[in-house]
N, C-alpha and C positions, 0 to 999 in steps of 0.2 A: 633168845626169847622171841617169838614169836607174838605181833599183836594184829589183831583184826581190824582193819581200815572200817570204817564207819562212813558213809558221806549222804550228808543231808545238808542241802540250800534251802533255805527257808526265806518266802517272803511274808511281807503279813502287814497290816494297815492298823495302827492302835486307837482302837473308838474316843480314847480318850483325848488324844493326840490331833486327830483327823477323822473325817466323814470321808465315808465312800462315796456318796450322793452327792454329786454338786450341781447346783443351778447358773446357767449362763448364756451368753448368747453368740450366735454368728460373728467368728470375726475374734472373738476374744482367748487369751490364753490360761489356763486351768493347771494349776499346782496341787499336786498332792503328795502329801510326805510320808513316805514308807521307811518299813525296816526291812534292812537285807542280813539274813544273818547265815553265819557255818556255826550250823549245830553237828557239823561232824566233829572226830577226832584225830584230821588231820588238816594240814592247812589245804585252802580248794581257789579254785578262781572262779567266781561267778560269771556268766552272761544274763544281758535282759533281753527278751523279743516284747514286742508286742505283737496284739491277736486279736480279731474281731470275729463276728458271727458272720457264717455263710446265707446266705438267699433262703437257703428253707430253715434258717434260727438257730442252725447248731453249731458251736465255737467251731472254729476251723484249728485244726494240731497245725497248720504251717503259719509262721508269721507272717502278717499281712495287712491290708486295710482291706479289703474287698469294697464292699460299698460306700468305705469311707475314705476311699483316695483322691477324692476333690480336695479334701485335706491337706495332701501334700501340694507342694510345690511341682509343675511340671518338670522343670529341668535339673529337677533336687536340691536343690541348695537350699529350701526350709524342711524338716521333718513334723510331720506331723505329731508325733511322739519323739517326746528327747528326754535325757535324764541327766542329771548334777548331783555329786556328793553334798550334803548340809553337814558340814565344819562346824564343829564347838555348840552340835545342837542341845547340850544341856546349860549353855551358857545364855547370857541378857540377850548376847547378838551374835546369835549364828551366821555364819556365810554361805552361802549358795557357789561351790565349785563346778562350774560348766564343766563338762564334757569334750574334750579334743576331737577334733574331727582329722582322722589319720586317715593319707591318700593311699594308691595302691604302690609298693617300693618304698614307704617311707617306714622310720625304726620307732614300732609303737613308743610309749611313756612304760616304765614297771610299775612308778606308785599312785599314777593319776587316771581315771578312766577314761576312754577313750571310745570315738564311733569307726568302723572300719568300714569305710566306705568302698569296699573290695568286697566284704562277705555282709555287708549288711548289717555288724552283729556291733551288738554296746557293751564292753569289756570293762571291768570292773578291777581292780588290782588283788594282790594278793590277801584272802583272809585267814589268818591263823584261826585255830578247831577255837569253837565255842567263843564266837566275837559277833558283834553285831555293829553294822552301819544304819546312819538315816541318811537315804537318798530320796530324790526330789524326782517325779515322774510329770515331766511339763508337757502337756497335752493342746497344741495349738489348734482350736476350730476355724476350719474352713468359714472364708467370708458369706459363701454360699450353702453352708448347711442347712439340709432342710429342718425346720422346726419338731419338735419331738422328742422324744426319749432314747438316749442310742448310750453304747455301752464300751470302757475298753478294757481289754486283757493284757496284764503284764506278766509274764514268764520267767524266772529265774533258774537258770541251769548250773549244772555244775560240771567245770572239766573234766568228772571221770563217765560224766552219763547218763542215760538215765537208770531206773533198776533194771531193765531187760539188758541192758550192760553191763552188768554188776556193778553201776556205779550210784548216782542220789537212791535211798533206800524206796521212797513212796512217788516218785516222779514218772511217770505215765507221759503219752502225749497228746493222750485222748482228755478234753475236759470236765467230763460228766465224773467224776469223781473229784472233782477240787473243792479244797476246804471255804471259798469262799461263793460257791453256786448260788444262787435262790431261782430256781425255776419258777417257784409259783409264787414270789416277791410276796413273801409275810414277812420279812424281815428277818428269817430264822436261816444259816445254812440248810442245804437238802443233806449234806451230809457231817459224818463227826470224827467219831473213831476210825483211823487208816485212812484219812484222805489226803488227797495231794496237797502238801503247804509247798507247792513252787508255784503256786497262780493266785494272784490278785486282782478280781474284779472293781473297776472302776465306770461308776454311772454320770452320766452327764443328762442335765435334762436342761435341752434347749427352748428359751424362753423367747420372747420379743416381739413386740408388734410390729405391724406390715400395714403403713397408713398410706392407703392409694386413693385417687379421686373416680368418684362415680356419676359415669354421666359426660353431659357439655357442660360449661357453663351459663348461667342466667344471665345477660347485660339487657336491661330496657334500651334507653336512648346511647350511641355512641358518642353522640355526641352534643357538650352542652355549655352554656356561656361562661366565663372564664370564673374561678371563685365557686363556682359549684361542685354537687359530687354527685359518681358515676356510681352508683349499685354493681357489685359483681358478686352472684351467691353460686358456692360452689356446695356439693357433697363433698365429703369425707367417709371412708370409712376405714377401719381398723380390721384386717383380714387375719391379724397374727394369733398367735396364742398369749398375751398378757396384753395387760391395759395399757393407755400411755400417756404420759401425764405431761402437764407443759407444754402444751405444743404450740409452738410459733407458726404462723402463716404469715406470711408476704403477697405484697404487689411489688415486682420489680419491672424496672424499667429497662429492658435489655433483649437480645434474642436467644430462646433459650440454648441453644448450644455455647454459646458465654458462659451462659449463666451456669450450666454443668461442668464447663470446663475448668471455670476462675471466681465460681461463687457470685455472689451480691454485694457492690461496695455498698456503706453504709446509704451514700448520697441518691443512688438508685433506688434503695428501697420509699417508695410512697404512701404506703400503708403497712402497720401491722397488728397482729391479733394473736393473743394467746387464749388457746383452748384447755382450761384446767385439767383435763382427764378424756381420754375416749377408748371405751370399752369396746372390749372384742366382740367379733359378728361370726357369723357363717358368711362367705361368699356369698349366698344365695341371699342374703337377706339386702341387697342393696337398697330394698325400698326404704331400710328403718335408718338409712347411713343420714347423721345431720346435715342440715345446709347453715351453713357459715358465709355471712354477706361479709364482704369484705368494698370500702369506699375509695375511691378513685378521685383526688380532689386533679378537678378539669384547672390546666393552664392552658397558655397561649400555644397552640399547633398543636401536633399530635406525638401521642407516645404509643410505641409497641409493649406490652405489657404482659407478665409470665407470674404464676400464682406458684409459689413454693412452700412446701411442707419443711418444716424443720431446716431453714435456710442453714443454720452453723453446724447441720450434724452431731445435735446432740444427744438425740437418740439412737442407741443401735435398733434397727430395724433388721429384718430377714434380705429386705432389698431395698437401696434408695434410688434406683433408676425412676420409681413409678412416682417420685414425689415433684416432678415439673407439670403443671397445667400450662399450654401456651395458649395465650388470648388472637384466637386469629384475627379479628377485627381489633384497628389501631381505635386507642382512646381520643377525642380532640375536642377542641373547641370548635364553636359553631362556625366560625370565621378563621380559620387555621392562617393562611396567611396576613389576613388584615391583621388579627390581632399578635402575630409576632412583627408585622410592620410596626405597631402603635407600640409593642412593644420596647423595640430596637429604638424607634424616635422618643418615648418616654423617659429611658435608657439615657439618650445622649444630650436631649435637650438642655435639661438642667446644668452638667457640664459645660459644655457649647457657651448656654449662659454667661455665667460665672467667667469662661473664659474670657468672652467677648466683654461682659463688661472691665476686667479685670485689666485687658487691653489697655479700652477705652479710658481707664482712669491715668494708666501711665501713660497714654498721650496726650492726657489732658496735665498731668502732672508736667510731664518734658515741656509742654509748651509755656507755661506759667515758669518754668526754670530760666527759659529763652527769653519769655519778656521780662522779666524780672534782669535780668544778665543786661539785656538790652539799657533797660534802664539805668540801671550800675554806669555801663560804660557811658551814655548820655550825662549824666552828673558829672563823672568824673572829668570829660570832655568842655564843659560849661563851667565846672570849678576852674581849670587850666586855663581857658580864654579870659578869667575873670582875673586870677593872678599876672597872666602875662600883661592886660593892660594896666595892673597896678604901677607894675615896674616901669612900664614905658612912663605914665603920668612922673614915680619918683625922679627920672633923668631929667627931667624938665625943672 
């Protein structure tokens, strides 16, 4: 008997299950759970590639990042795209199976999948005809992604080929025929009947504000008598694309390269201000960015002083290098040395005091011990003389 091999890998993302559209930002990691399935009629072994668009917009047939290889890691050891089986996904608590990372000469896994860091390729184990997995397609953005709408392709092969090999029945390597295109994003496939189910488009739409300072900053007087406060109004603006809510501003006390390398202890910071919201601008529009006064309470000497945007990093931003303002002129008081002099003698006096009296009282105490002692032994001295001539009077 004679039967006709079938082979079709299918991938496919289930609306109900999962969005293809996801919103997020620089820096952050993006899950999305697909189905891998063999809808042939014999068992097959999948591979995944990933795939982006070439420079002039059209999916590139070779696996790749093209524009979006700031993504990866230089030296390779993060991928920009990675994938995990989801274990017992119809259950309360499914599990996320990583992916092995297999060197070149080492003896793949048969039942686990694995990435071959020799051909590049992410292997999937064996699936008997007509089964379906859910796998997890983990998409790590680059900390430096430019802001925007950007797009990834995931590919699902099958060991016998594609159809010009007589192996997957509708698998092409061109992508203008996949069942999940929208060229002209209505929301609708471009196409229906006989298209490619081995590609799954995946949209990322890159979000986050970019709050930089505009401008110098405003200081009137540098300097002013101790217990007073210094004015320092700064611009802000928000260059990203979303708004940003919360925003902490500081005065710290520090040089900013400190300050970038080890943050702000709490004791440094001297002032702070939270900015409920600040809405996105055009670049161009720096004249409409707010000024945010922020106050400088003057002590004795001076302080170097640095204005920072979202000192704990709690907002993802496109970049936080632009959030240090350094204050080139030191803050002080009017008398920078007299008044840390008065200060330091202020300081120790009271002490000093205290001690000297404290002294003084125990050598005034020791000395009344001594006279007091003194007197004791004069008594007892005047008792004895007074006894011994008793006695002499009784021999008489």
């Amino acid at each position: 008997m004679t039967i006709n091999e079938f082979h079709d890998i299918q991938l496919s993302l289930d609306p109900f299950v999962e969005s293809a559209v996801k919103t997020t930002a620089p820096g952050r990691t993006v899950r999305f759970i697909l189905n891998l399935t063999n809808n042939g009629n014999v068992p097959d072994i999948p591979t995944l590639h990933n795939h982006t668009k070439k420079g002039d917009g059209v999916w590139d047939p070779a696996p790749g990042l093209n524009a979006l290889a700031g993504w990866a890691s230089s030296d390779g050891t993060a991928q920009a795209v990675e994938f995990a089986i989801l274990d017992g996904f119809e259950t309360e608590y499914p599990i996320e199976l990583a992916c092995l990372t297999i060197a070149s000469g080492e003896t793949p896994p048969v039942y686990e999948c694995y990435y071959d860091e020799f051909t590049g390729t992410w292997n999937f184990p064996p699936m008997p005809a007509y089964t379906t997995i859910q796998i997890v397609a983990i998409i790590n953005v680059g900390s430096d992604a430019a802001l925007g709408d950007q797009s990834m392709g995931i590919k699902a092969l099958s060991e016998f080929g594609d159809s010009f090999d007589g192996g997957d029945h509708d698998e092409t390597p061109e992508w203008a025929d996949s069942c999940s295109i929208d060229s002209d994003e209505d929301g609708l496939p471009d196409n229906d009947i006989g298209c490619d189910t081995n590609e799954q488009i995946l949209h990322l739409r890159l979000r986050a504000p970019d709050l930089i300072f505009v401008g110098d900053p405003s200081i009137g007087d540098t300097s002013k008598e101790v217990g007073e406060m210094i004015p320092v109004t700064v611009q802000i603006q928000n260059i990203g694309n979303v708004h940003a809510t919360d925003v902490n501003i500081i005065l710290c006390v520090g040089e900013v390269d400190d300050i970038k390398a080890e943050g702000c202890s709490e004791e440094n910071i001297v002032y702070r201000r939270v900015i409920g919201a600040l809405m996105l601008t055009s670049p161009d529009a720096s004249s409409e960015a707010p000024a945010i006064t922020l106050l400088y309470p003057v002590t004795a000497g001076s302080d170097h002083v640095v204005v920072v945007i979202d000192p704990e990093q709690t907002i993802v931003e496109s970049s936080d290098d632009n959030n240090y303002l350094d204050i080139q002129d030191d803050l002080q008081s009017e008398n920078p040395i007299m008044d840390v002099a008065l200060v330091v003698v202020s300081k120790w006096s009271v002490p000093t005091i205290i001690m000297g009296a404290t002294a003084a009282l125990i050598g005034v105490a020791g000395l009344m011990m001594i006279s007091r002692r003194k007197e004791a032994l004069d008594r007892v001295a005047e008792q004895s003389s007074i006894l011994q001539s008793a006695d002499e009077d009784a021999r008489f």
